[in-house]
N, C-alpha and C positions, 0 to 999 in steps of 0.2 A: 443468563446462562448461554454458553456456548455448545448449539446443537451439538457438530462434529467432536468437538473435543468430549463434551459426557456421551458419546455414543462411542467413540473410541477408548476411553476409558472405563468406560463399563466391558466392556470386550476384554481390554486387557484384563481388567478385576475376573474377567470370566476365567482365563486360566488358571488362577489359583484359586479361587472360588466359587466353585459352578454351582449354576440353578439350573430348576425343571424348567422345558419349555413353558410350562403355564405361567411360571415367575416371569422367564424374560418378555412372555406376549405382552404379560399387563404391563411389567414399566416401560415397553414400548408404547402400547395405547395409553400410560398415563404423559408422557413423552409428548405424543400427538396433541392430548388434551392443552396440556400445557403451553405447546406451542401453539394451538387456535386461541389459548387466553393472552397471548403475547407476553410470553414468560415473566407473569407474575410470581412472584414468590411463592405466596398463598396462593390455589384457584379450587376449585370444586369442579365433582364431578360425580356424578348420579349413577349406581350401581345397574340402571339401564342403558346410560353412554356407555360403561364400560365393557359389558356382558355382548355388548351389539359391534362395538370397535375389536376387542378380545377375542368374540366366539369364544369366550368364560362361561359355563355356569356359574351364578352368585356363590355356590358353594367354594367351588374354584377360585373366584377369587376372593374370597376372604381369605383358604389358605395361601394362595398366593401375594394376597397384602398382608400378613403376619409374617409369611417370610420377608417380603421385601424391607419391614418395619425391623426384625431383630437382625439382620444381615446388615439394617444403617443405608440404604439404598431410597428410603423416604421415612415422612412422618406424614401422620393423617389423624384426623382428630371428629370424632362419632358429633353430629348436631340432633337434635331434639326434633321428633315430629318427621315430616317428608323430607326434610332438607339433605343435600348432599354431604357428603362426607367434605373437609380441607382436607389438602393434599398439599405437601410441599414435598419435590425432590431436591435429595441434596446430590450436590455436585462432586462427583469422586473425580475426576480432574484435578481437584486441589489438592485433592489426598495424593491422590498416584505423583502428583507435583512433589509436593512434600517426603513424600514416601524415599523417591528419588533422592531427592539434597539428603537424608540419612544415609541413603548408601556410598552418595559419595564421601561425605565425613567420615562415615567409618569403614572404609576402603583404604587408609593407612595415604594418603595424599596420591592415590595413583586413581585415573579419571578415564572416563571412557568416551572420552572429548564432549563430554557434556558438561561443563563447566555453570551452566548457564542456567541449572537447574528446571529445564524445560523435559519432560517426558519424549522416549526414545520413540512415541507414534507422532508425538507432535513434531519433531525433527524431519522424520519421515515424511511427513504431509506438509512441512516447506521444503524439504531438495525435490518433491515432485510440483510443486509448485512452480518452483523456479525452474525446470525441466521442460515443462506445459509452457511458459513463457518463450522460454528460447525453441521450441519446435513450433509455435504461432510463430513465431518471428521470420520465420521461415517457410511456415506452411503456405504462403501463396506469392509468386513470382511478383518484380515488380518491374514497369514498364516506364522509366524512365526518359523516355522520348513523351509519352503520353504527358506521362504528369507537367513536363516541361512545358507541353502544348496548350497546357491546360493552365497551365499559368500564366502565358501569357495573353490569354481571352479576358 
């Protein structure tokens, strides 16, 4: 999984689909979880890591994991006895990806230079990339007498 990209597409999904603070807290803390398990598919995660990560009451989040579960934002799967719950988040990144290439198709052949089927935040976060490149590139003077000098030591 791609932190930035499912945290920026979960954002975008936030404009046209909003949740309560309590939803986004937990699929951030489940977010966290996931990335201290090194984004495994499947991980677990004990209704006291979450409660403590969240500042959830368990009541809270259970509603707040039924919404994230019928909105398609995760699946999680109840185990027998003490055990934690699986949690698997899915990636809406692929969707908003996806979601994308149909607007362009059905857009009549006229594009909004996104040809490339990549989402309009992901575009965004390479021309400021490449931006950040060429202002290092610049950001500190260089001394070319020095380096000279230095080369031939």
């Amino acid at each position: 999984m791609n932190y930035i990209k499912a945290i920026n597409a979960f954002y975008d999904h936030q404009e046209f689909n909003p949740l309560s603070s309590a939803v986004i807290n937990l699929w951030h803390s489940l977010m966290h979880v996931n990335n201290k398990s090194r984004w495994k598919e499947e991980f677990t995660a004990s209704m006291t890591v979450l409660c403590m990560k969240s500042n959830l009451s368990e009541s809270s989040i259970r509603k707040a994991r039924k919404e994230l579960v019928e909105k398609g934002y995760i699946t999680f799967t109840s185990r027998s006895g003490n055990q934690a719950p699986i949690y698997r988040i899915l990636p809406l990144y692929e969707e908003m990806d996806n979601a994308n290439d149909n607007v362009n198709e059905n857009s009549g052949g006229k594009s909004n230079g996104n040809d490339s089927g990549k989402s309009n935040t992901l575009i965004k976060q390479n021309e400021t990339k490449e931006k950040e490149v060429v202002e290092r590139k610049y950001a500190y003077p260089t001394f070319p007498s020095l380096i000279e000098g230095v080369n031939k030591l």
